[in-house]
C-alpha positions in Angstrom: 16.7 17.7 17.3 15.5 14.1 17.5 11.3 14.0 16.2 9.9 13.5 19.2 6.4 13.9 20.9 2.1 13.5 19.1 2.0 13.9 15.7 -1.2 13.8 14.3 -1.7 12.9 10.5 -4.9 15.6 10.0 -7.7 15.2 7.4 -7.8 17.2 4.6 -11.4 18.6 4.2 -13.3 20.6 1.2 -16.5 22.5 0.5 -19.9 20.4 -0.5 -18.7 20.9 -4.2 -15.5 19.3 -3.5 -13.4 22.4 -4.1 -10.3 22.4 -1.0 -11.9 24.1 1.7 -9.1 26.8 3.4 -11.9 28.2 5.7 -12.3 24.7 7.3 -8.7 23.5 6.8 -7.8 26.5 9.1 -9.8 26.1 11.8 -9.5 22.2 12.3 -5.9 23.1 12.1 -6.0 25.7 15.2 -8.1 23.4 17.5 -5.7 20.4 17.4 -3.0 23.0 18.0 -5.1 24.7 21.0 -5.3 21.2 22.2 -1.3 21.4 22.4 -0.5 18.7 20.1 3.4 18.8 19.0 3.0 18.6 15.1 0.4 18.3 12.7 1.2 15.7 10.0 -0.2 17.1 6.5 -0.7 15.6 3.2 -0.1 11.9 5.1 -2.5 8.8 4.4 -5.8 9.9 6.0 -4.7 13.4 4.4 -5.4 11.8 1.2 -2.5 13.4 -0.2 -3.3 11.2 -3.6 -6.9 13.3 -4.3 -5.0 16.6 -3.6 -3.8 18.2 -7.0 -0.5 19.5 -7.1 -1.8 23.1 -7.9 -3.8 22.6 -4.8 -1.0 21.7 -2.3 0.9 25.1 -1.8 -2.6 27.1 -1.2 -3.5 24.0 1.1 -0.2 24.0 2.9 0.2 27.8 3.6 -3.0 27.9 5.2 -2.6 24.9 7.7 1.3 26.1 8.6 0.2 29.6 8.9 -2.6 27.8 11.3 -1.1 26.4 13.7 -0.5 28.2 17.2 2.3 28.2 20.0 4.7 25.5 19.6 2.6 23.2 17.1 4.5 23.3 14.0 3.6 20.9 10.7 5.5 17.8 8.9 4.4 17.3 5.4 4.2 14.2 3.3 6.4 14.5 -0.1 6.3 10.7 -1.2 5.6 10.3 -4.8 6.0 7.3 -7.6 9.0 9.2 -9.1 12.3 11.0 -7.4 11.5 14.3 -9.3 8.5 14.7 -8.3 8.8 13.6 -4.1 12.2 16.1 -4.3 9.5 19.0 -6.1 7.4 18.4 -3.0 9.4 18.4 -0.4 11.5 21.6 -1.9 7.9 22.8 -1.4 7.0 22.1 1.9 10.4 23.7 3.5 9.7 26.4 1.3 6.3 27.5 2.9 7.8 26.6 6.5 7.5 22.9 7.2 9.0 21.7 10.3 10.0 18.7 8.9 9.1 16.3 5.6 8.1 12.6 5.5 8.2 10.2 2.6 6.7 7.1 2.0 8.8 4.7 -0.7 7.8 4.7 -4.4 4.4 3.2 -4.7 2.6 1.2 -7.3 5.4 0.1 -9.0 8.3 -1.3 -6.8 12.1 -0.2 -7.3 14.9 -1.9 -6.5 16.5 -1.3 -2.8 19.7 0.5 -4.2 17.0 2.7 -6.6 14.8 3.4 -3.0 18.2 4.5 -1.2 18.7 6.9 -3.8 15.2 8.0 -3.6 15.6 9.2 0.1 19.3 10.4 -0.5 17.8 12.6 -3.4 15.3 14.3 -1.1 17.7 14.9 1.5 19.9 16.5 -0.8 17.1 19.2 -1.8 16.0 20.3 1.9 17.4 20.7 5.2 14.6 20.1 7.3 14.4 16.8 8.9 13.3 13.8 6.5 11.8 10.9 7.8 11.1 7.6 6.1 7.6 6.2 5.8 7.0 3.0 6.3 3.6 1.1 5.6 3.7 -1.8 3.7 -0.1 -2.1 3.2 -0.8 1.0 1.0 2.7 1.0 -0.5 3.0 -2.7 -1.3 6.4 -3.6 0.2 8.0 -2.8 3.4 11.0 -0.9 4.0 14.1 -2.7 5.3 15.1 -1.3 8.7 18.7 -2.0 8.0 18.5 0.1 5.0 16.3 2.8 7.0 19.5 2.5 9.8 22.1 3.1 7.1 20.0 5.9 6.1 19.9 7.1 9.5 23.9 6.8 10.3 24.4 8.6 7.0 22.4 11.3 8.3 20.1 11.1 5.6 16.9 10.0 7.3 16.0 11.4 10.6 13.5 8.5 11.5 10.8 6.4 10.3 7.1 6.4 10.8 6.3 2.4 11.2 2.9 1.7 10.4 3.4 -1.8 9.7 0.8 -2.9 12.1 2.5 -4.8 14.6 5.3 -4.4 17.2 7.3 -6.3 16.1 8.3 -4.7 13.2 8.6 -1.2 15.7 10.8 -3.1 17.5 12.7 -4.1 15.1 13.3 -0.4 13.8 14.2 0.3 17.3 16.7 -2.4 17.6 20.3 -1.5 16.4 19.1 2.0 15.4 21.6 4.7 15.3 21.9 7.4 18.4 19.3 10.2 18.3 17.4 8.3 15.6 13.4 8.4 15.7 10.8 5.6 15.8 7.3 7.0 15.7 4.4 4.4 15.6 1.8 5.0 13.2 -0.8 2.8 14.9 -2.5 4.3 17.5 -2.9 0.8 19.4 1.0 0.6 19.6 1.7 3.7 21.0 1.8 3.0 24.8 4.2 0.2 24.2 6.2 1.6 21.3 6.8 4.7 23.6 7.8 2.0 26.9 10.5 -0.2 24.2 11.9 3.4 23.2 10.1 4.9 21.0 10.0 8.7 20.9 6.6 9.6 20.8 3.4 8.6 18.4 1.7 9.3 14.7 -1.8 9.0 15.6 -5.2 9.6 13.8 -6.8 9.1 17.1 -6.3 12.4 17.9 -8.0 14.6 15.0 -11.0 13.0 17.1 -9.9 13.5 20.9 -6.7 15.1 20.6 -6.6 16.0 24.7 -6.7 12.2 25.0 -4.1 11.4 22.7 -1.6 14.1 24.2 -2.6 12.9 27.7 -1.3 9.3 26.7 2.4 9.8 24.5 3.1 12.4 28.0 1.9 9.6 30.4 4.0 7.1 28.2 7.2 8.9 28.3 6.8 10.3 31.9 7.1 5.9 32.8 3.3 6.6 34.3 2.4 3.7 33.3 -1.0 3.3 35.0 -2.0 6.4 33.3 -0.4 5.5 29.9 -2.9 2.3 30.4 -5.8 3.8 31.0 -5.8 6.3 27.8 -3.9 3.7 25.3 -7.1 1.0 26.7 -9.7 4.6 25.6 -7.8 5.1 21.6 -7.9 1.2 21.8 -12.0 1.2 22.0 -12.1 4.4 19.9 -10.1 2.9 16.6 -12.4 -0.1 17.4 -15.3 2.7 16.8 -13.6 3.7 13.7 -13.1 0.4 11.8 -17.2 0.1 11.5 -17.1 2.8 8.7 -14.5 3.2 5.4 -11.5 4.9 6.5 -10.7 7.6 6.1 -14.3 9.2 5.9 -15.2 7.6 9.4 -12.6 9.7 10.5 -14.0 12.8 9.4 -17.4 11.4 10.6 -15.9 11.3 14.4 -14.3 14.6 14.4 -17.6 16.4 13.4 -19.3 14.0 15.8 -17.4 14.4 18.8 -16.2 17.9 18.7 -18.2 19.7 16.1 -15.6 19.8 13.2 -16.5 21.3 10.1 -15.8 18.7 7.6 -15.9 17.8 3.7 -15.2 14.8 1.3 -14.1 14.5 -2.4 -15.0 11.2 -4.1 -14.3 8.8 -4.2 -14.2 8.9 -0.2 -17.5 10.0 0.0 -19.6 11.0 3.7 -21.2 7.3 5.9 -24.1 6.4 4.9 -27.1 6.6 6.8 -26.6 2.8 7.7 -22.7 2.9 8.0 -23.6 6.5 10.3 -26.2 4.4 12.3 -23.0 1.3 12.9 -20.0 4.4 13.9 -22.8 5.7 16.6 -24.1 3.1 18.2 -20.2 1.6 19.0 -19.7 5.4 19.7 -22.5 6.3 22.5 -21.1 4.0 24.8 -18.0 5.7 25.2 -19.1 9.3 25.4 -19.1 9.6 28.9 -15.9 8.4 29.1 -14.5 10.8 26.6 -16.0 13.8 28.1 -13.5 14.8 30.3 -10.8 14.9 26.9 -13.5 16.7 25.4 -14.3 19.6 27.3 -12.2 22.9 26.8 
């Protein structure tokens, strides 16, 4: 089946010693699903999957899968620097019920093209859940070629990509010539509304640990063609990423979730909780918008 619908890339959060937290990983977990999001995202970029210790990722993993409620189910992140270890992750993921695996390219150092295309053949050989690419350029330092993603895609390697390249341009150009049932997923919550309207299938959106009602309200007004509707909410995440780029990502994103819903959150260092001053900046861009927000809020 082709990836389709929210996804939302969820924080992972620990106790005030910064031990993983299950208690709290649970229960953020089961809200977003209550909230009727189509898949939580784990072990993605603002899940910090780099800070999580492999000894940690099973015990974190079985506890947000064995979360989530009614038809939410979980994609996990698998990239790594080396083959072995990205195939040893997502062998693991499938293993403790993932829905489906995504892998950034080899980061840090950069591989050859051919080398990368045996990267994402070597993972699909190992699992048979869906794979899809990963795709952002600014953490991974190159970007991936969509006509090597497509190729990936034809050869039924690669079910899709998550673009989070920062522009539509390079969404569209995943779109364009893609192969039949293949996937394009934004991964920048400003895009979604027109990703969704050029043919995309839905959205990966961070937006929506912090109002997920909003976020689900906009990729089903976007693919429904309301486009009035699919406006007004994309115009709402539009103000509310604004909100978030006064504080260091991804800790501001923790920061809102606890602020705007109550979430029980926690930090390991380096990404450490706002300071009093960078608190002081995310609230006073924040206030405004409450009363706007409310309705997405309330239960």
């Amino acid at each position: 089946m082709k990836p389709s619908g929210l996804s939302v890339p969820v924080p992972t959060l620990f106790a005030d010693d910064g031990a993983l937290d299950t208690g709290k990983n649970a229960k953020f977990a089961r809200t977003l699903s209550e909230a009727k999001v189509d898949h939580l995202f784990a072990l993605g970029s603002l899940g910090e999957f780099p800070l999580v210790d492999d000894a940690e990722r099973g015990r974190l993993l079985e506890n947000v899968i064995e979360s989530a409620v009614g038809p939410t189910d979980v994609w996990v992140g698998c990239g790594a620097p080396s083959t072995r270890r990205a195939v040893a992750y997502a062998e693991e993921a499938e293993g403790l019920g993932a829905a489906a695996v995504v892998a950034v390219p080899p980061y840090y150092l950069h591989p050859s093209l051919p080398a990368i295309e045996r990267y994402y053949r070597a993972i699909r050989a190992a699992v048979s859940v869906p794979l899809l690419a990963y795709n952002i350029p600014s953490l991974v330092g190159y970007a991936l070629p969509p006509a090597l993603v497509h190729r990936l895609g034809q050869d039924g390697v690669v079910a899709g990509v998550k673009d989070t390249a920062g522009s539509i341009d390079s969404v569209a150009a995943f779109l364009s010539g893609a192969p039949s049932e293949f996937a394009v997923l934004p991964g920048d919550d400003a895009l979604v509304a027109e990703a969704i309207r050029r043919g995309a299938s839905g959205g990966v959106m961070g937006i929506a640990n912090l109002v997920p009602r909003l976020c689900v309200e906009l990729v089903r007004a976007a693919r429904a063609g309301e486009a009035s509707r699919a406006s007004e909410c994309q115009t709402l995440v539009n103000e509310l990423v604004a909100v978030s780029h006064a504080a260091p990502f991804p800790s501001v994103d923790k920061f809102l979730a606890a602020e705007l819903w109550g979430a029980e959150v926690g930090y390991r260092a380096p990404y450490d909780p706002l300071s009093p001053d960078e608190a002081a900046a995310v609230r006073a861009r924040l206030d405004p918008l409450k009363p706007r927000l409310a309705p997405f809020l309330r239960k």
